[in-house]
ZABA-96917 format. One record per atom (N, C-alpha, C, O): residue number from 1; residue in one letter; atom name; x, z negated, y negated. Coordinates in steps of 0.02 Angstrom, whole numbers, padded with zeros to 5 digits. Example, Ala and Ser with C-alpha at 12.3 -4.5 7.8 and 13.67 -1.06 7.14 Angstrom:
% ZABA-96917
@nr->1&rest->a&atom->N&east->00660&up->-00390&north->00284 .
@nr->1&rest->a&atom->CA&east->00615&up->-00390&north->00225 .
@nr->1&rest->a&atom->C&east->00660&up->-00390&north->00165 .
@nr->1&rest->a&atom->O&east->00712&up->-00423&north->00166 .
@nr->2&rest->s&atom->N&east->00642&up->-00354&north->00112 .
@nr->2&rest->s&atom->CA&east->00684&up->-00357&north->00053 .
@nr->2&rest->s&atom->C&east->00645&up->-00394&north->-00002 .
@nr->2&rest->s&atom->O&east->00670&up->-00402&north->-00057 .
This chain:
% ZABA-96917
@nr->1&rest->x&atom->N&east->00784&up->00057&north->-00337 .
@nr->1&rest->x&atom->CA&east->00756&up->-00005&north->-00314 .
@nr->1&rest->x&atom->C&east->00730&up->00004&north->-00243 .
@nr->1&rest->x&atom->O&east->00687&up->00044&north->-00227 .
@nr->2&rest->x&atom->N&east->00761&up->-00036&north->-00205 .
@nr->2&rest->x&atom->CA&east->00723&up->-00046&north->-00126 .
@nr->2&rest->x&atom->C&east->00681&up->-00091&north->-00110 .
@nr->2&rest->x&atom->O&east->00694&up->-00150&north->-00124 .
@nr->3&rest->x&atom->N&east->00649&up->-00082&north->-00091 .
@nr->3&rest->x&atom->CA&east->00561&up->-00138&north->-00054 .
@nr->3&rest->x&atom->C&east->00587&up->-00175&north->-00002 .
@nr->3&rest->x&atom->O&east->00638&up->-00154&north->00026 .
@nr->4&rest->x&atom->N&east->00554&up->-00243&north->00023 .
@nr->4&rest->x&atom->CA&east->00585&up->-00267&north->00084 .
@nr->4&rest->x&atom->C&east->00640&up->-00268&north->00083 .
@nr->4&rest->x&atom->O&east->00659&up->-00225&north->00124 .
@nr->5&rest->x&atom->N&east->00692&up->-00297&north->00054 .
@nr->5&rest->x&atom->CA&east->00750&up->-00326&north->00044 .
@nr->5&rest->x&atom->C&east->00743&up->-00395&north->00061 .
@nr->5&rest->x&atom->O&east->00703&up->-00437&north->00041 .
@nr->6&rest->x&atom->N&east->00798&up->-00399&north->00106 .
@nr->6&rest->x&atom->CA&east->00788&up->-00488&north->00163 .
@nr->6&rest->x&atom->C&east->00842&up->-00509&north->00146 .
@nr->6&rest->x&atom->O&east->00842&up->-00571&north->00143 .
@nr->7&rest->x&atom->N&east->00907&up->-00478&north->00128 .
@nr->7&rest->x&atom->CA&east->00960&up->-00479&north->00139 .
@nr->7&rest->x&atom->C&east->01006&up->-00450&north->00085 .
@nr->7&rest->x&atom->O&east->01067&up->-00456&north->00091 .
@nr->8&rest->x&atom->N&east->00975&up->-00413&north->00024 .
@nr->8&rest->x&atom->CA&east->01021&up->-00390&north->-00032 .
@nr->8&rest->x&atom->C&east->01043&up->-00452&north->-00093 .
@nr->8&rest->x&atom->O&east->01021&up->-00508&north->-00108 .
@nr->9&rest->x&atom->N&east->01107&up->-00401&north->-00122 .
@nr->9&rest->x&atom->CA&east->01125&up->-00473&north->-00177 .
@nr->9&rest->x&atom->C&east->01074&up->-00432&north->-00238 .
@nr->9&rest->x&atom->O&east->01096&up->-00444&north->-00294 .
@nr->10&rest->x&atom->N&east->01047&up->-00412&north->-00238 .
@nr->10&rest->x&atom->CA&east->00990&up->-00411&north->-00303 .
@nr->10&rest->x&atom->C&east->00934&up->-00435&north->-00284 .
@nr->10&rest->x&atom->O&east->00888&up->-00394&north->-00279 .
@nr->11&rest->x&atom->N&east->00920&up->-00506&north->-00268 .
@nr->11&rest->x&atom->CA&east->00881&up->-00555&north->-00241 .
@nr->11&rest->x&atom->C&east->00849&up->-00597&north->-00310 .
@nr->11&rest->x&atom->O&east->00886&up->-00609&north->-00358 .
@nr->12&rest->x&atom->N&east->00808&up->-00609&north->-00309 .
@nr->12&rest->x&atom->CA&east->00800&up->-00662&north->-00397 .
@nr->12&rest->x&atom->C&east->00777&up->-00712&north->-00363 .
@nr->12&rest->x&atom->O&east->00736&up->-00717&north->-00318 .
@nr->13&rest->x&atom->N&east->00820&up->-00762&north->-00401 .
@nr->13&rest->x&atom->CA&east->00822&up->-00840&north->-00380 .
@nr->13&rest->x&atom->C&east->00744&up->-00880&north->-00400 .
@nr->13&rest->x&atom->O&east->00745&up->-00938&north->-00420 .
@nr->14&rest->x&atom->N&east->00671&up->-00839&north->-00393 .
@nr->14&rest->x&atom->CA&east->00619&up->-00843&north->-00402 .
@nr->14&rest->x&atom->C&east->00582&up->-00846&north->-00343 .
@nr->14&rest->x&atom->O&east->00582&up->-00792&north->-00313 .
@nr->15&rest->x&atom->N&east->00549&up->-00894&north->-00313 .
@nr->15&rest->x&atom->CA&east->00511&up->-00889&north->-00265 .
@nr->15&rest->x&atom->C&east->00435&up->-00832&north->-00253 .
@nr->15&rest->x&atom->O&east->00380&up->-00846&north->-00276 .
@nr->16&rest->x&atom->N&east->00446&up->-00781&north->-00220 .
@nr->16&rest->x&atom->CA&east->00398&up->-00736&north->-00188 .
@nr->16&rest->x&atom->C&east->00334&up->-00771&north->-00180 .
@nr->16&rest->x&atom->O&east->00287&up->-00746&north->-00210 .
@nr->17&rest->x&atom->N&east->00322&up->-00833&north->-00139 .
@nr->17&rest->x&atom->CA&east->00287&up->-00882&north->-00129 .
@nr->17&rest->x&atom->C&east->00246&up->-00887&north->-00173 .
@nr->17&rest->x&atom->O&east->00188&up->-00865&north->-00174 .
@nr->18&rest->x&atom->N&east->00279&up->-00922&north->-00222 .
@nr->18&rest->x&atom->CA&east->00264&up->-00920&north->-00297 .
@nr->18&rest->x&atom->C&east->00218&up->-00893&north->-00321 .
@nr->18&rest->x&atom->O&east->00160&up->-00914&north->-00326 .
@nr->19&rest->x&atom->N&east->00249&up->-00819&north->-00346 .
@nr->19&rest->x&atom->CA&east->00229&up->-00782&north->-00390 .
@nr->19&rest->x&atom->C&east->00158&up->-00752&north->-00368 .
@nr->19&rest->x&atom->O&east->00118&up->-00724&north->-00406 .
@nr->20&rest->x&atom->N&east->00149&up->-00764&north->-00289 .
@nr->20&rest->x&atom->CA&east->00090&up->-00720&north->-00267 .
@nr->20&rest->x&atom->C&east->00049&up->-00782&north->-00270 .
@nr->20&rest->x&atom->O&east->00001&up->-00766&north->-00306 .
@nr->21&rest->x&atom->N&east->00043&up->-00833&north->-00254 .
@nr->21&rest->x&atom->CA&east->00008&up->-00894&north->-00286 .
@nr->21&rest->x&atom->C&east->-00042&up->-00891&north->-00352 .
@nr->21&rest->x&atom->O&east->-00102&up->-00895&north->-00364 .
@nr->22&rest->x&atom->N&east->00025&up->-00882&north->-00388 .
@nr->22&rest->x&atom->CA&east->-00011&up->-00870&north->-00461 .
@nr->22&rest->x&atom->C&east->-00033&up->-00819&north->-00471 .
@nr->22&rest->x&atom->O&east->-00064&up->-00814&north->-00524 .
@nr->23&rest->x&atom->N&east->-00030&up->-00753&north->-00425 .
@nr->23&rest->x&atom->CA&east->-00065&up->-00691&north->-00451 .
@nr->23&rest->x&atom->C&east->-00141&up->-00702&north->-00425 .
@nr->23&rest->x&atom->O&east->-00191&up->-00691&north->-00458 .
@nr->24&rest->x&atom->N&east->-00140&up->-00730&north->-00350 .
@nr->24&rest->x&atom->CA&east->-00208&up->-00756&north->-00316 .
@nr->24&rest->x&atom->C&east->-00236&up->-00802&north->-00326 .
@nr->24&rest->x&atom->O&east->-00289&up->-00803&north->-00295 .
@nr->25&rest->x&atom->N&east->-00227&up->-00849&north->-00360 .
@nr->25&rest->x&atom->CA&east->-00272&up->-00922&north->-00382 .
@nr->25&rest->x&atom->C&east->-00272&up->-00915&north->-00458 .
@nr->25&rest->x&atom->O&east->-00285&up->-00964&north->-00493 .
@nr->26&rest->x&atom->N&east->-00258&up->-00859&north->-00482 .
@nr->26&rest->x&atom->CA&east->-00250&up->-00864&north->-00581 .
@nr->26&rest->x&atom->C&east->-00276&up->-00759&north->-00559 .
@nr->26&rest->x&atom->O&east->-00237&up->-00713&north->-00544 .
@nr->27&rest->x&atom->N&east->-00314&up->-00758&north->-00563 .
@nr->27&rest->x&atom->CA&east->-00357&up->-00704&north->-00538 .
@nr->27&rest->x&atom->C&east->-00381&up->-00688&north->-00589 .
@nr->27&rest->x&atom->O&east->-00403&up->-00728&north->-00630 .
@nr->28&rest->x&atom->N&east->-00383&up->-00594&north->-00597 .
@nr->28&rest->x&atom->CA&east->-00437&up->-00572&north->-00677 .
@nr->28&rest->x&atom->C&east->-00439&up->-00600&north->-00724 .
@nr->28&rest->x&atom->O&east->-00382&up->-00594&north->-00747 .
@nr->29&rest->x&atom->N&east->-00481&up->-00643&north->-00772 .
@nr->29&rest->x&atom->CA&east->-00460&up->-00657&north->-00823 .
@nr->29&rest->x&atom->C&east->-00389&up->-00690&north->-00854 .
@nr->29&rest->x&atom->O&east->-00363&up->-00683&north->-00910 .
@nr->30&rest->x&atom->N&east->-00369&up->-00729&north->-00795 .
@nr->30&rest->x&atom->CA&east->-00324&up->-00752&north->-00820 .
@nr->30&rest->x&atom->C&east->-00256&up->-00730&north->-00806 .
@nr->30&rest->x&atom->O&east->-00203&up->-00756&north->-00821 .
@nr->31&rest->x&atom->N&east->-00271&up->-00673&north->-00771 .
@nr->31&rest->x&atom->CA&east->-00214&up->-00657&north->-00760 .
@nr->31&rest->x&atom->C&east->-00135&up->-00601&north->-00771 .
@nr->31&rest->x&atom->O&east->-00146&up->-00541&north->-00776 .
@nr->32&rest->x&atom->N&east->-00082&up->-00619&north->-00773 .
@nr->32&rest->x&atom->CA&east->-00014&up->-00615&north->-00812 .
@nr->32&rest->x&atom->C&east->00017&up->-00663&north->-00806 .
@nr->32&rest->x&atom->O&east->00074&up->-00661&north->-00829 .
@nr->33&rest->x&atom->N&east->-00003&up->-00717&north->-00777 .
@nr->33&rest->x&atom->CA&east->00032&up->-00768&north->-00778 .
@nr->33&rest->x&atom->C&east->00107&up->-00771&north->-00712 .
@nr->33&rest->x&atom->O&east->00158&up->-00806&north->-00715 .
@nr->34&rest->x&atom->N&east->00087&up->-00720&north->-00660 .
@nr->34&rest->x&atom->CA&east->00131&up->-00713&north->-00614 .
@nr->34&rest->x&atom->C&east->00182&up->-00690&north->-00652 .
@nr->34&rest->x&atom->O&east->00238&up->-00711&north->-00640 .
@nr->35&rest->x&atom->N&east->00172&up->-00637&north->-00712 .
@nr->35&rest->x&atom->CA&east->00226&up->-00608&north->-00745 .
@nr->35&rest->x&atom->C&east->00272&up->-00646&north->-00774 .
@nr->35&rest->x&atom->O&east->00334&up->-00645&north->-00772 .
@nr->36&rest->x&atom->N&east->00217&up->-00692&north->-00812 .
@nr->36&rest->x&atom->CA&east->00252&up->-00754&north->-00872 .
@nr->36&rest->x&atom->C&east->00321&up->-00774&north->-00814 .
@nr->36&rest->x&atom->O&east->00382&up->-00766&north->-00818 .
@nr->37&rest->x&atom->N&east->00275&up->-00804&north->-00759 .
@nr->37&rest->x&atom->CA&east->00319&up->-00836&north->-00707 .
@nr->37&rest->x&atom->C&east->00411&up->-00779&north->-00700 .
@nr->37&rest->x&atom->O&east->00470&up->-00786&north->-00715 .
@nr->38&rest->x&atom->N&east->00367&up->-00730&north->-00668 .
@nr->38&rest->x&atom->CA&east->00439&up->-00688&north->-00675 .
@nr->38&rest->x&atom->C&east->00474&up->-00674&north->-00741 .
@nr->38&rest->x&atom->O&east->00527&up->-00642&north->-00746 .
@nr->39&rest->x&atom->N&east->00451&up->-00692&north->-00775 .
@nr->39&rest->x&atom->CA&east->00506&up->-00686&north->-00844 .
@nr->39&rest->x&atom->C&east->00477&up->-00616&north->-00879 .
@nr->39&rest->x&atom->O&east->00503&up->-00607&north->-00934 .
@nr->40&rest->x&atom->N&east->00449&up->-00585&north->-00868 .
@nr->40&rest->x&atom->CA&east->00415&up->-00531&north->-00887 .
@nr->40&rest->x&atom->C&east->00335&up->-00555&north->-00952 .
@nr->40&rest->x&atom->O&east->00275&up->-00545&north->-00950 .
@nr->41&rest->x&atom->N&east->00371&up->-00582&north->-00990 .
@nr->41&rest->x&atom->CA&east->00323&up->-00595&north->-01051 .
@nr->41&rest->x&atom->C&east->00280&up->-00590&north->-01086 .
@nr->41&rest->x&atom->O&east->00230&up->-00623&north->-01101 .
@nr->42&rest->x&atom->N&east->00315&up->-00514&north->-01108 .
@nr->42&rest->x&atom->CA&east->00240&up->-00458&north->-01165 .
@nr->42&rest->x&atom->C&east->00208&up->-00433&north->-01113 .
@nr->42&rest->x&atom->O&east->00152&up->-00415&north->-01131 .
@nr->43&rest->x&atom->N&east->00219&up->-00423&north->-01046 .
@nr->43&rest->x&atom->CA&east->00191&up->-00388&north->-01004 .
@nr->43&rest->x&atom->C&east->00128&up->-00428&north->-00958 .
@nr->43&rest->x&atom->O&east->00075&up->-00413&north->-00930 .
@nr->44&rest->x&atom->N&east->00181&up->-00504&north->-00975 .
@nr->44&rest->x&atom->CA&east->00106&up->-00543&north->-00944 .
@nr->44&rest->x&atom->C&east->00052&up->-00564&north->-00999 .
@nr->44&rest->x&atom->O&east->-00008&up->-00578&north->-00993 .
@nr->45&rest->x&atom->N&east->00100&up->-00559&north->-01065 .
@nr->45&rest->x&atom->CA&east->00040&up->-00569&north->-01111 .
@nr->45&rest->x&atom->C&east->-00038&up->-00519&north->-01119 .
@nr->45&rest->x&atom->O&east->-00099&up->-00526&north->-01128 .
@nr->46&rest->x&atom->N&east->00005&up->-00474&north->-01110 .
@nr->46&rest->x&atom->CA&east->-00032&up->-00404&north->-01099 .
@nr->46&rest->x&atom->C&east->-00081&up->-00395&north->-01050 .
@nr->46&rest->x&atom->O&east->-00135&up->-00365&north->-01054 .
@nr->47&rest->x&atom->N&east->-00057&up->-00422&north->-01005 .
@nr->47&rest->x&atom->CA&east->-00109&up->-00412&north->-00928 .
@nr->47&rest->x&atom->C&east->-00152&up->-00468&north->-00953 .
@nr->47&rest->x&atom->O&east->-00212&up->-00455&north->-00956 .
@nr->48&rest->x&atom->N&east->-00128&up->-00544&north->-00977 .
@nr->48&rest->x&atom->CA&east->-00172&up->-00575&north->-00992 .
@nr->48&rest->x&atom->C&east->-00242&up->-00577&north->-01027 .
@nr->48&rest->x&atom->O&east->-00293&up->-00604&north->-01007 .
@nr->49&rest->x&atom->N&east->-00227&up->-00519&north->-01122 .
@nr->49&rest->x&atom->CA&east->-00269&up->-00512&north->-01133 .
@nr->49&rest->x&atom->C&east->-00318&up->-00463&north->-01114 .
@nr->49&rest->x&atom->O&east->-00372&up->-00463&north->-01143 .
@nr->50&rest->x&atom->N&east->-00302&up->-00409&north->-01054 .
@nr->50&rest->x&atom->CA&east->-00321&up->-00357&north->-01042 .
@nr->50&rest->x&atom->C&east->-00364&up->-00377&north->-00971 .
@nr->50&rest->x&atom->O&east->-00382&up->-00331&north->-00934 .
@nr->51&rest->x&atom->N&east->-00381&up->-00455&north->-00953 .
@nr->51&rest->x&atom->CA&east->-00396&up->-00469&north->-00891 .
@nr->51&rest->x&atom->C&east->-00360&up->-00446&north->-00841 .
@nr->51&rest->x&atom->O&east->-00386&up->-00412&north->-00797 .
@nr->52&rest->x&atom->N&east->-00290&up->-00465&north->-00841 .
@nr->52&rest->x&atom->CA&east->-00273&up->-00426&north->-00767 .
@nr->52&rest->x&atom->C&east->-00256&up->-00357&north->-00790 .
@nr->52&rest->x&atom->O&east->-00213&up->-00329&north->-00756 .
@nr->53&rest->x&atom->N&east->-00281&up->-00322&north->-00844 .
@nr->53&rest->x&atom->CA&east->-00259&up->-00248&north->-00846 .
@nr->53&rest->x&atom->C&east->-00303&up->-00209&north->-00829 .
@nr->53&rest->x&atom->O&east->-00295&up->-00150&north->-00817 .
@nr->54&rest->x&atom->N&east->-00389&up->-00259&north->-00825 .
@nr->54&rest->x&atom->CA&east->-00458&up->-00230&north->-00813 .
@nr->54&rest->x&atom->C&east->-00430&up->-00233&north->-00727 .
@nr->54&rest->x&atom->O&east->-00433&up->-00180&north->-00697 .
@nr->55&rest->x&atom->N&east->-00401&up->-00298&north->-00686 .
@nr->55&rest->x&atom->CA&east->-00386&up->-00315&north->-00621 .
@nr->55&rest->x&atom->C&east->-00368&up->-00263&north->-00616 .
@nr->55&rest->x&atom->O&east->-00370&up->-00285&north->-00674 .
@nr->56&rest->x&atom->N&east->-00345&up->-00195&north->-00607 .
@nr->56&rest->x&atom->CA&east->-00313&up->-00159&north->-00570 .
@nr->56&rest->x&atom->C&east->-00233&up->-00161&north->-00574 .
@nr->56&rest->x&atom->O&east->-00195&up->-00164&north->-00525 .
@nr->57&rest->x&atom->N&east->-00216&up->-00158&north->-00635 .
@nr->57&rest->x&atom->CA&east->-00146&up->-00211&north->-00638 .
@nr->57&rest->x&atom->C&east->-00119&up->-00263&north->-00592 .
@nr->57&rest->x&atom->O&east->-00070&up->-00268&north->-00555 .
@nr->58&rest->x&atom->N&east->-00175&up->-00307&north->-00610 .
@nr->58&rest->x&atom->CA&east->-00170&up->-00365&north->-00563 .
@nr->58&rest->x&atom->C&east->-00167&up->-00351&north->-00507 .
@nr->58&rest->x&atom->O&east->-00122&up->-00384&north->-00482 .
@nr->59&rest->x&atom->N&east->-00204&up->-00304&north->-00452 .
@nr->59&rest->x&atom->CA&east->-00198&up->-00269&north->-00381 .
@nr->59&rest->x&atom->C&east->-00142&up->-00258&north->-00367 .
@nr->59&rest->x&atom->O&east->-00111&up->-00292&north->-00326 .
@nr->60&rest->x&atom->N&east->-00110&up->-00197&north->-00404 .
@nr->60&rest->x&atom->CA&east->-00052&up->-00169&north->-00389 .
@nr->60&rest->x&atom->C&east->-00005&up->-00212&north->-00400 .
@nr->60&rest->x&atom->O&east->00044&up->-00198&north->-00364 .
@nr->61&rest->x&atom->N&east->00006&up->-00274&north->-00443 .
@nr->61&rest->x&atom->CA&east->00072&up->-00322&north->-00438 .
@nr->61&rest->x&atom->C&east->00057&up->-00376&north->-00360 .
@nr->61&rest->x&atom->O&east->00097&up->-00401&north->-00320 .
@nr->62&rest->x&atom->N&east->-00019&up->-00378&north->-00363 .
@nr->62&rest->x&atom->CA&east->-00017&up->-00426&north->-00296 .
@nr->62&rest->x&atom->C&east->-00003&up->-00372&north->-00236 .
@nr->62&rest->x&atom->O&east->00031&up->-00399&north->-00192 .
@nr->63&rest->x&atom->N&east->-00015&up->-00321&north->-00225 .
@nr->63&rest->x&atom->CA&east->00022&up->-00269&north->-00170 .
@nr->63&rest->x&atom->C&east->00095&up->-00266&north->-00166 .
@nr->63&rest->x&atom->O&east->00129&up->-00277&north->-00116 .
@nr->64&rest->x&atom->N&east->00121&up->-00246&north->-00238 .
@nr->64&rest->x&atom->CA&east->00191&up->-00273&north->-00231 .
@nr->64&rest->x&atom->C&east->00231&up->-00306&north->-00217 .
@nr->64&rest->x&atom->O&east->00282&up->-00294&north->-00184 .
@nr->65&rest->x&atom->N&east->00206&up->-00370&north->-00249 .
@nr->65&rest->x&atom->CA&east->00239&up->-00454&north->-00210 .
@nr->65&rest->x&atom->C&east->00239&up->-00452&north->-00148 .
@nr->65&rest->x&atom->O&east->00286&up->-00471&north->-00115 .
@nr->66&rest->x&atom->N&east->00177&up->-00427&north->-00121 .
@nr->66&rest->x&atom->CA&east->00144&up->-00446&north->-00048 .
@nr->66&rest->x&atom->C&east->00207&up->-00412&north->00017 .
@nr->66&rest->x&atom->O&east->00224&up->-00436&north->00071 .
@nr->67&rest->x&atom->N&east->00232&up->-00343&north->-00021 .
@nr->67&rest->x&atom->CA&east->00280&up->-00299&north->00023 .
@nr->67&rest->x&atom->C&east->00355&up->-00309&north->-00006 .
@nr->67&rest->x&atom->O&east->00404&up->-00281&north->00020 .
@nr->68&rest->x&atom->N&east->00360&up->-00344&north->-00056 .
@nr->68&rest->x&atom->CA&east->00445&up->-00369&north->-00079 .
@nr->68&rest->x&atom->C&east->00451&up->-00322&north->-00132 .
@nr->68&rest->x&atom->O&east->00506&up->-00323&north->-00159 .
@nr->69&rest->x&atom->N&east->00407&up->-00279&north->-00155 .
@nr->69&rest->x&atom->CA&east->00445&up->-00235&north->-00215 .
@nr->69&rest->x&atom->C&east->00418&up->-00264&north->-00282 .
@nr->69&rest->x&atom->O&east->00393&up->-00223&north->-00320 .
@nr->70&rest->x&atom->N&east->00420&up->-00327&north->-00300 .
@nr->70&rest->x&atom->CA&east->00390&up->-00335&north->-00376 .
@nr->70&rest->x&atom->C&east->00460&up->-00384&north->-00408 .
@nr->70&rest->x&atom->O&east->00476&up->-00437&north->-00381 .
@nr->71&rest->x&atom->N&east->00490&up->-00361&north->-00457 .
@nr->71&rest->x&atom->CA&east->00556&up->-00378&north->-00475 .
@nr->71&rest->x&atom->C&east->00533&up->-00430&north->-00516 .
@nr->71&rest->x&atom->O&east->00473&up->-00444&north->-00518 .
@nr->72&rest->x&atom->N&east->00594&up->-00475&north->-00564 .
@nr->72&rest->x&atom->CA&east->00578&up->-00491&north->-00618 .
@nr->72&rest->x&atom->C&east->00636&up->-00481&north->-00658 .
@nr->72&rest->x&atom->O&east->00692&up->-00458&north->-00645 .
@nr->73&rest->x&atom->N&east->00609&up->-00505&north->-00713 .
@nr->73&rest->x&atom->CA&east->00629&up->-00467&north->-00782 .
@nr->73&rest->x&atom->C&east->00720&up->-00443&north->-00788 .
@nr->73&rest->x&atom->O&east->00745&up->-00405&north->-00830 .
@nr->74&rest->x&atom->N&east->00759&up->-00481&north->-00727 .
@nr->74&rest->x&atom->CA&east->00834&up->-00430&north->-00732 .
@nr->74&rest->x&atom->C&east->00831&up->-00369&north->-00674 .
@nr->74&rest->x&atom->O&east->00876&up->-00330&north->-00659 .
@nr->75&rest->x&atom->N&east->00775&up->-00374&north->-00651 .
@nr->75&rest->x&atom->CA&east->00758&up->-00313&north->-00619 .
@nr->75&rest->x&atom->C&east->00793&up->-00342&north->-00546 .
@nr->75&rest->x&atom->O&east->00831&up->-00304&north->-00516 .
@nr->76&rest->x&atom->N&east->00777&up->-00417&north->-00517 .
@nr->76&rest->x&atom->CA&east->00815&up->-00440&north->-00456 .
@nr->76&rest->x&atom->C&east->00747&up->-00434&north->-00417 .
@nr->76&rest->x&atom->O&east->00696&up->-00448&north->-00448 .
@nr->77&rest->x&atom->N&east->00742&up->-00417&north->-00361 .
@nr->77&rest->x&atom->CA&east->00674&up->-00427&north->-00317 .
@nr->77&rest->x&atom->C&east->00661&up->-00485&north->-00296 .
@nr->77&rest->x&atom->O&east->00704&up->-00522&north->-00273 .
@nr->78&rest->x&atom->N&east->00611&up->-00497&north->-00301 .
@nr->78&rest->x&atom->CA&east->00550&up->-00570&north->-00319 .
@nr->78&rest->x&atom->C&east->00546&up->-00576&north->-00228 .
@nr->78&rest->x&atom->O&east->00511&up->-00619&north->-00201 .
């Protein structure tokens, strides 16, 4: 998997925009929902009931999005 991809065909037809939206305005408790968004399910369920993953979860997916490396669930970059 490569980061910062502008230009590859493993692109996911999911807005980046998006997903960091919902990771930053759906913050700690509520949050997994960026996952739900990416198709990533048990994992957002998971972050959900775990607050975020005790927010550090939640950090590291909003760092991700933020630099192009947070995929979703066919593994296309977000």
């Amino acid at each position: 998997m490569s980061c910062c991809c502008q230009n590859c065909d493993n692109k996911s037809p999911r807005s980046r925009f998006i997903t960091f939206l919902l990771s930053l305005l759906i913050f700690g408790c509520m949050g997994g929902v960026h996952r739900i968004y990416a198709g990533k399910v048990i994992t957002g369920v998971i972050q959900f009931l775990t607050c975020g993953g005790f927010i550090i979860w939640q950090v590291i997916d909003m760092i991700r999005i933020v630099f192009g490396c947070f995929d979703d669930k066919e593994g296309k970059i977000i």
